[in-house]
N, C-alpha and C positions, 0 to 999 in steps of 0.2 A: 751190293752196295750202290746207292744211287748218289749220282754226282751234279751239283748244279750246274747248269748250262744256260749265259747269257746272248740271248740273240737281239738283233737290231734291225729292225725289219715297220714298212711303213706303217699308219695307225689305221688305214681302211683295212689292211691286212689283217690285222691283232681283231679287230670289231671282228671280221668274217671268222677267222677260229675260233673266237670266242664264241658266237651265235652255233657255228658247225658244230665243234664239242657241247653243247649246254646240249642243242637238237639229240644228240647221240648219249647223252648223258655220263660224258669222261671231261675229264681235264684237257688242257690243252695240254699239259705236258705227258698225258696220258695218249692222246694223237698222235704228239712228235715222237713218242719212246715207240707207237703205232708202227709211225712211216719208217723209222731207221731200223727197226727189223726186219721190215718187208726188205730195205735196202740189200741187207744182208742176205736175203734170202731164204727168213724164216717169215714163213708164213703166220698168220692170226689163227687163233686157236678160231673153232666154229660159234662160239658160245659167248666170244668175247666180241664179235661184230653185231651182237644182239641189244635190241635196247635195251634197259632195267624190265620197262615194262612187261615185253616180250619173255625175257631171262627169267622175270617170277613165274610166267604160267608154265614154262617147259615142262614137261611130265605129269599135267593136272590130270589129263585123264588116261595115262598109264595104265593097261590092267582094265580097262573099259571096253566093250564091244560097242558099237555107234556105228548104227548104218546108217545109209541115205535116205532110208524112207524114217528113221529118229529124227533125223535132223530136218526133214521136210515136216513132220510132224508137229515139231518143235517151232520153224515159221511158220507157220499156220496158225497155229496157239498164239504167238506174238503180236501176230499182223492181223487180229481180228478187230 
């Protein structure tokens, strides 16, 4: 059950979490439920500190072999 919770707190501070969350791509009250976990002593899942962006590629190449000389291959072909 989530409960609403009214803080009061100055407006240079509200602008910086707003910017900080949007950066990270959560809510701001998605932050705060963040920090008062930690408070508690649970820890952030590993997946849940990730950006969206990052969070879509996890396990793209799953099941792939990719060495270093692919991937130097691969710059090379790029940077010609």
């Amino acid at each position: 059950m989530q409960t609403k919770l009214t803080l009061r707190v100055d407006d240079r501070l509200v602008r910086q979490a707003k910017a900080y969350a949007h950066h990270r791509g959560k809510s701001v009250s998605g932050i705060v439920a963040d920090y008062f976990a930690r408070l508690g002593g649970k820890a952030e899942p590993a997946n849940e500190s990730l950006s969206p962006a990052v969070r879509s590629l996890s396990g793209a190449l799953a099941g792939k072999r990719i060495s270093r000389d692919d991937y130097r291959r691969f710059l090379r072909e790029k940077h010609r």
